[in-house]
Every structure is written in C-alpha cells, then in structure tokens.
C-alpha positions as YAML, in Angstrom:
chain: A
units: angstrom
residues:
- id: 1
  name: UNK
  ca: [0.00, 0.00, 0.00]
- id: 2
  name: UNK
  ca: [1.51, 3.60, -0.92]
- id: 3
  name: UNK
  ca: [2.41, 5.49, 2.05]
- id: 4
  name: UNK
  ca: [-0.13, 8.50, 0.83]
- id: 5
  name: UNK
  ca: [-3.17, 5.80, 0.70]
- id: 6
  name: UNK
  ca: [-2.58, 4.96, 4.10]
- id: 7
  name: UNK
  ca: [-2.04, 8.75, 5.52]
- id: 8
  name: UNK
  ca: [-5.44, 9.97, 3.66]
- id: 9
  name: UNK
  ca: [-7.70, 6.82, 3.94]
- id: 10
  name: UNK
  ca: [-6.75, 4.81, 7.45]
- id: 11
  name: UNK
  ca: [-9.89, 4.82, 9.28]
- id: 12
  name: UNK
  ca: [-11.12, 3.24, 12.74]
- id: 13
  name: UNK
  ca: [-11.88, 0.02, 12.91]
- id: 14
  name: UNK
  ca: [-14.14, -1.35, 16.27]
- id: 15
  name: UNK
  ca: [-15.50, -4.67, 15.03]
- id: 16
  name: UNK
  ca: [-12.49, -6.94, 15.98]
- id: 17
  name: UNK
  ca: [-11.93, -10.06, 15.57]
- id: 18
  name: UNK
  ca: [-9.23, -13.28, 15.67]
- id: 19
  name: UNK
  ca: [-6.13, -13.27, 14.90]
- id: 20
  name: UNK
  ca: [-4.36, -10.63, 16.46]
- id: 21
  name: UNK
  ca: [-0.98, -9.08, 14.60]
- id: 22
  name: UNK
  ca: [1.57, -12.04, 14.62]
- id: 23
  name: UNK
  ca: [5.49, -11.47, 15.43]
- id: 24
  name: UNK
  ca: [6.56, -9.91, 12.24]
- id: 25
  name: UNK
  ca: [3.71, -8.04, 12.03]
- id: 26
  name: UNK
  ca: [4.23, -6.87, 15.82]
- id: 27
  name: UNK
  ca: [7.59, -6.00, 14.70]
- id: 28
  name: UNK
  ca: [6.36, -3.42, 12.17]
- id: 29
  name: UNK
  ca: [4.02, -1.59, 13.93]
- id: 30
  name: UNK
  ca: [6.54, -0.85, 16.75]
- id: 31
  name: UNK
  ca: [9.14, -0.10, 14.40]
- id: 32
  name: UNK
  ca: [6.69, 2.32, 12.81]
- id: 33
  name: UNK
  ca: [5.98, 3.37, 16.45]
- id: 34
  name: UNK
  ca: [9.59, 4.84, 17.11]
- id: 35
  name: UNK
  ca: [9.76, 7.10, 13.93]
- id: 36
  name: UNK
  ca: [7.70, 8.90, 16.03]
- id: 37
  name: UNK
  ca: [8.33, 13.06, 15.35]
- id: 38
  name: UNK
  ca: [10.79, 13.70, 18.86]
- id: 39
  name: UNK
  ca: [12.62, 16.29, 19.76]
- id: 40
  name: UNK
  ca: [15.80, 15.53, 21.64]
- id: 41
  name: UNK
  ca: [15.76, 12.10, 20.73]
- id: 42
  name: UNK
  ca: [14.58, 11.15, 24.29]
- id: 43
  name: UNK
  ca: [11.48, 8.17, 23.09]
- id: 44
  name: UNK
  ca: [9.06, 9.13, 25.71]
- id: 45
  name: UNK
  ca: [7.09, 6.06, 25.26]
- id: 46
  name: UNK
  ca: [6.46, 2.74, 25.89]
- id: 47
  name: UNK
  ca: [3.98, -0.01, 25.13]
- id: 48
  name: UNK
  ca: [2.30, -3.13, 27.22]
- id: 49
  name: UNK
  ca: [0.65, -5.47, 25.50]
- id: 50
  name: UNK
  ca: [-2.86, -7.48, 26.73]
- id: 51
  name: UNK
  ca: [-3.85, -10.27, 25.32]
- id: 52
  name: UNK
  ca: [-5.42, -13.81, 26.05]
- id: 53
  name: UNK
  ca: [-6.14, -14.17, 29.76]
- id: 54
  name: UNK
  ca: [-4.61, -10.78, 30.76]
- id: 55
  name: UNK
  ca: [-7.15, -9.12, 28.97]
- id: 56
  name: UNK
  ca: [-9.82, -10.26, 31.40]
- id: 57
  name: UNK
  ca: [-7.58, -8.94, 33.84]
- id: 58
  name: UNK
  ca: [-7.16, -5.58, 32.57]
- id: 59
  name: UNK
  ca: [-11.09, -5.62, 32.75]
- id: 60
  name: UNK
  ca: [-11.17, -6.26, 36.23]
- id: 61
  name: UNK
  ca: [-8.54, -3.27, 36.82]
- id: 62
  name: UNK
  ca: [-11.17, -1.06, 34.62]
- id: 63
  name: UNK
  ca: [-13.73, -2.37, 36.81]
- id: 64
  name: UNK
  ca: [-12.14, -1.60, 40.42]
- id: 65
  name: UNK
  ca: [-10.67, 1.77, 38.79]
- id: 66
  name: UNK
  ca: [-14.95, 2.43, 38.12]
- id: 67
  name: UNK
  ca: [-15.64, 1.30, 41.52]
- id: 68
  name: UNK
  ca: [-12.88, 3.13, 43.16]
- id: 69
  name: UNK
  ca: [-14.27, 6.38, 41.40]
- id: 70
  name: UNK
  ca: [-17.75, 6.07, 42.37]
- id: 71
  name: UNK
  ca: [-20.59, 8.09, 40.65]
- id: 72
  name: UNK
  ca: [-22.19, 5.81, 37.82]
- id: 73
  name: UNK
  ca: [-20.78, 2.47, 39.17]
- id: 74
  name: UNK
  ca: [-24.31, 0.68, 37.93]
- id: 75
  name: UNK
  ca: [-24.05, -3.03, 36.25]
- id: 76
  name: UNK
  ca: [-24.47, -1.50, 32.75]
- id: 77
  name: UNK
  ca: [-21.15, 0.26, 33.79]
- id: 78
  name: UNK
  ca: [-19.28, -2.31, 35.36]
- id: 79
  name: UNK
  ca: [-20.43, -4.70, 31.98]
- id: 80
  name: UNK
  ca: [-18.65, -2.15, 29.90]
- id: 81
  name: UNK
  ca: [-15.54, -1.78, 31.62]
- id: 82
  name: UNK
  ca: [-15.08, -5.22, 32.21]
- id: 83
  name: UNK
  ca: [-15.55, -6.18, 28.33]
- id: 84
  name: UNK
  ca: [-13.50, -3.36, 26.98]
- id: 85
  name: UNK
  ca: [-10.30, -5.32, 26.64]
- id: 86
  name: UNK
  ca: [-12.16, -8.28, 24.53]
- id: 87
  name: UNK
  ca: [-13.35, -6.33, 21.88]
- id: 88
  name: UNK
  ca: [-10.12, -7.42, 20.11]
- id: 89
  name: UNK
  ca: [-7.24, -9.92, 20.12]
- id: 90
  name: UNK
  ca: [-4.28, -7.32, 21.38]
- id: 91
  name: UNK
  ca: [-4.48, -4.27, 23.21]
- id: 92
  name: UNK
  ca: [-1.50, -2.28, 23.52]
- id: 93
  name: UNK
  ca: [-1.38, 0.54, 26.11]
- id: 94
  name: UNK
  ca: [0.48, 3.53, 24.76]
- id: 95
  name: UNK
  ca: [2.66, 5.07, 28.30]
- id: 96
  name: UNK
  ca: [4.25, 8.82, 27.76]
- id: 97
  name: UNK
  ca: [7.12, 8.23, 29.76]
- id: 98
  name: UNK
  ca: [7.82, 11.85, 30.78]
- id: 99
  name: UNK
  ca: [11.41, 13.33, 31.96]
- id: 100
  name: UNK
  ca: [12.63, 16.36, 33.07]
- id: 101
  name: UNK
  ca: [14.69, 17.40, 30.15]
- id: 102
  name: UNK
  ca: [16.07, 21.20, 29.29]
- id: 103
  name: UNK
  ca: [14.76, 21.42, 25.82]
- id: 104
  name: UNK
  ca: [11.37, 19.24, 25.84]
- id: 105
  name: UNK
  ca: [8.71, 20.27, 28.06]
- id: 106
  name: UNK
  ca: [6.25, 17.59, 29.19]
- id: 107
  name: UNK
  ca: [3.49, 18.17, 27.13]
- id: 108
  name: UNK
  ca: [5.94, 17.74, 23.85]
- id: 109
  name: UNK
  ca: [7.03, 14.67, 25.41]
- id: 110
  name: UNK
  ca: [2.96, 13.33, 25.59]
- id: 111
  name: UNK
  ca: [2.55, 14.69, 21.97]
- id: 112
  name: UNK
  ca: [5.73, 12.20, 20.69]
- id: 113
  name: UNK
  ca: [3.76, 9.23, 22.55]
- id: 114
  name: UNK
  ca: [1.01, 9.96, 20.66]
- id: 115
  name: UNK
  ca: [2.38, 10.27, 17.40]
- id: 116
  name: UNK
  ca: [3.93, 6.72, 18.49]
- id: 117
  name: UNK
  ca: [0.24, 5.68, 18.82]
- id: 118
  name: UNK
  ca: [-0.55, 6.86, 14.86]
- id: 119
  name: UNK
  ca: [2.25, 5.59, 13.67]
- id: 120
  name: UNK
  ca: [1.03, 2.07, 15.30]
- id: 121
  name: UNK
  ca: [-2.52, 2.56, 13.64]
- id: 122
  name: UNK
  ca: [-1.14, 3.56, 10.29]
- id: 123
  name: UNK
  ca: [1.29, 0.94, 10.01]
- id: 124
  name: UNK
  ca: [-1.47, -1.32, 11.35]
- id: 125
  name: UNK
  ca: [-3.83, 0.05, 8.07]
- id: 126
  name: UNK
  ca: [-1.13, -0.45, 5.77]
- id: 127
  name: UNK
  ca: [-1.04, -4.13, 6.67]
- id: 128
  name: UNK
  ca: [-4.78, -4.82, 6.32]
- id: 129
  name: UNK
  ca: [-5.03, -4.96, 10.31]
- id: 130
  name: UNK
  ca: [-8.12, -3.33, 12.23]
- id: 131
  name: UNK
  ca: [-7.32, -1.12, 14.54]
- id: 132
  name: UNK
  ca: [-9.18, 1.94, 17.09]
- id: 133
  name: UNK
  ca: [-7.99, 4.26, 19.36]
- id: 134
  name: UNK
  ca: [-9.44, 3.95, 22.70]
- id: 135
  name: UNK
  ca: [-9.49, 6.15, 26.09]
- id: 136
  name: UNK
  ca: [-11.88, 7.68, 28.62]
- id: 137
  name: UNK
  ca: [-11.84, 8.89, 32.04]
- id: 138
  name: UNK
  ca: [-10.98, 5.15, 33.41]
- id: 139
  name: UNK
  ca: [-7.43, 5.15, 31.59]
- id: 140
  name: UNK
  ca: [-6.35, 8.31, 33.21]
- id: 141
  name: UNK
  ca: [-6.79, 7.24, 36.83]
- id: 142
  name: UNK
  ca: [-3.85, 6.41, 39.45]
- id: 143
  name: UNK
  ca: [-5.61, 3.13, 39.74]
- id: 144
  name: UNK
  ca: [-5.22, 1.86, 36.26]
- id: 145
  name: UNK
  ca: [-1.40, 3.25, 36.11]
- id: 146
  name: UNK
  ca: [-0.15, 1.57, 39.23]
- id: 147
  name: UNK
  ca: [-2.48, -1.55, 38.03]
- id: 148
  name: UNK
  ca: [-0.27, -1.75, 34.83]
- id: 149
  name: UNK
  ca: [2.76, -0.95, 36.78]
- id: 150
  name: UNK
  ca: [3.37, 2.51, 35.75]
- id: 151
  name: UNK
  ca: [5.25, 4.92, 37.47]
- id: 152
  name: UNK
  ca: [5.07, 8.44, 39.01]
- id: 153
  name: UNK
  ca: [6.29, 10.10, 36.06]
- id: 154
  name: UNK
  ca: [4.16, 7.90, 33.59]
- id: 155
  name: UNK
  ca: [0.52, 8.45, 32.45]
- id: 156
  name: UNK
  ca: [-1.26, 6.33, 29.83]
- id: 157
  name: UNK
  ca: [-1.66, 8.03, 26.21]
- id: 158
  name: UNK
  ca: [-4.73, 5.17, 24.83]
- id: 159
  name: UNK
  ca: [-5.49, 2.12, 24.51]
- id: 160
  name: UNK
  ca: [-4.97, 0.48, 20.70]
- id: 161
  name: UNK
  ca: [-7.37, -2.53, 20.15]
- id: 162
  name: UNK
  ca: [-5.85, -4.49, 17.23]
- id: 163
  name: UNK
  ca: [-7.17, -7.37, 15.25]
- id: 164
  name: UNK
  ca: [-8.72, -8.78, 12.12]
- id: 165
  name: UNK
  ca: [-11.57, -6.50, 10.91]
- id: 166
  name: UNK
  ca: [-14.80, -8.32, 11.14]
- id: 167
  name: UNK
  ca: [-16.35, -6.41, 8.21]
- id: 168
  name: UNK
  ca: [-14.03, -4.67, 5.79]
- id: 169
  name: UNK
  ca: [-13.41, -0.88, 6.93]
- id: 170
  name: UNK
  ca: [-15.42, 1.70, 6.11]
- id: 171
  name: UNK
  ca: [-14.69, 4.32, 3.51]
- id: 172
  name: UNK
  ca: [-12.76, 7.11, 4.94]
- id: 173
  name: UNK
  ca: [-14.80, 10.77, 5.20]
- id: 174
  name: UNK
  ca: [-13.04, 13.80, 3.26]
- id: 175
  name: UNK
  ca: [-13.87, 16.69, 5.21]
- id: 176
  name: UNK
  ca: [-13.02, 19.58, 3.41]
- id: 177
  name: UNK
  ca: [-9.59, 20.66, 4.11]
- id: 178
  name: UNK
  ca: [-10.45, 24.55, 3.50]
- id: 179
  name: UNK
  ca: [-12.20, 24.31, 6.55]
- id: 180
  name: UNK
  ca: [-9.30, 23.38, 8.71]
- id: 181
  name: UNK
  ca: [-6.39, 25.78, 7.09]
- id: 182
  name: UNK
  ca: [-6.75, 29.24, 7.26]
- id: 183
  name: UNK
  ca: [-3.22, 32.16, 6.46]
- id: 184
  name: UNK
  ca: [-2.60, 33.84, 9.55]
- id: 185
  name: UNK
  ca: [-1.95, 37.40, 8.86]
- id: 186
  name: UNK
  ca: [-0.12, 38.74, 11.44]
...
C-alpha cells in the first residue's frame, strides 16, 4: 500500500476479531511506532501489550478503577468496563514516559507518545489490520497506572485494540480541508 493511501484513507476500525498481529507483524508496527516526530531524541514512550487471559484482567482493573471512582458504578457500567479489553485480540497501552529534560517540556514529550500511537494505527492500516484508538476517564486514573505498573512520572496516552476486521473498513470521510487551514496574517 503507498504510504499516501494509508495517511489519507486509514480509518477506525471497532468490530475486531481473531487473529491478532503475529510477530513480524508486531515488529512493524513498533518499528513504525519509534519514527515517532521527537525532539531531543529522548522516546518518551512505551507499550504493554494485553492479550489472552490478561485481557480479562485488565477488565477487572477497569472495573475496580470504576468502583474506586464512584458516581455511575451501575451493572451497565461495570459490563462495559469489564468487556473493553475483549473487543479485540491485542491491546496495547500507549505510556508517555515523561522526563525532566532542558529542551522538551512535558506536554511535547505526551505529543511524541502519541504520534507513536498513529504511527502504530497507520502501520497497522497499511497491513490490512483493524485497529481503534481507545481512552476515557478510566485510563487516566492512578488506579489503572499503578495496576499496569506505571510509574510516578508515567501516564497512559490510549489504549490500541488491534485485530482482524470483522467487516471490511469503512470508507474514509473527506472533510473539506479549507475548513481546517486558514493564512494567519499577522
């Protein structure tokens, strides 16, 4: 697939099904990962991956971090949380790994994680594998960053659900890019 294909017409893909992204396949998408845009050359990222019986357990962190948060905790809630992590084969957590540097502030540093994220999902297009990006208020709590062992100076960018697409992806919209782009005039 040409590399402008992928940039205008990668889309989100939910419905997710076996098999997952195999080794070399893996291999690719992080590779595609770390030519992430960085300045200073520091790779403020890493990646988990979930899959098989750990992705029930990443539920049940989802669930206690709902729980542990209170408000809406009702069994429509709890459902949701607890499937999230098997609506596909792999789920790889996205962590900006943030250090005090001299030239990159912080919020740079979370930008380069998630242009490690993209890179994943457009690598992920280019190879004919489904793939969304997935958050919410659940994957920014201190529960669900020490669950996946994260430190103090870690915070989780997304979630990636990766798999086979279980119907073929949807046409990709073309907003008008006149809308977006304006000159600035000073």
């Amino acid at each position: 697939m040409e590399a402008l294909d992928v940039l205008l017409n990668r889309v989100s893909v939910p419905r997710l099904i076996e098999p997952g992204p195999n080794a070399e396949q893996r291999e690719i998408l992080f590779s595609a990962a770390l030519r992430a845009p960085d300045h200073g050359v520091i790779r403020p990222y890493r990646f988990l991956t979930v899959e098989g019986e750990a992705r029930n357990r990443m539920g049940e962190l989802l669930v206690q971090a709902l729980i542990e948060k209170g408000g809406d905790a009702d069994a429509k809630a709890l459902d949701k949380a607890r499937n999230g992590p098997l609506r596909a084969p792999l789920v790889v957590v996205v962590i900006a790994s943030l250090t005090d540097h001299f030239k990159v502030p912080k919020n740079e540093q979370v930008i380069t994680a998630g242009c490690a994220a993209h890179g994943i999902l457009l690598a992920a297009y280019a190879l004919g594998i489904g793939g969304v990006w997935r958050s919410g208020d659940l994957s920014y709590t201190r529960h669900v960053a020490k669950g996946l062992g994260l430190t103090d100076n870690e915070e989780v960018v997304g979630f990636l659900y990766l798999g086979t697409p279980q119907n073929p992806p949807r046409e990709a919209q073309k907003p008008e890019v006149s809308e977006f782009v304006s000159a600035w005039q000073g």
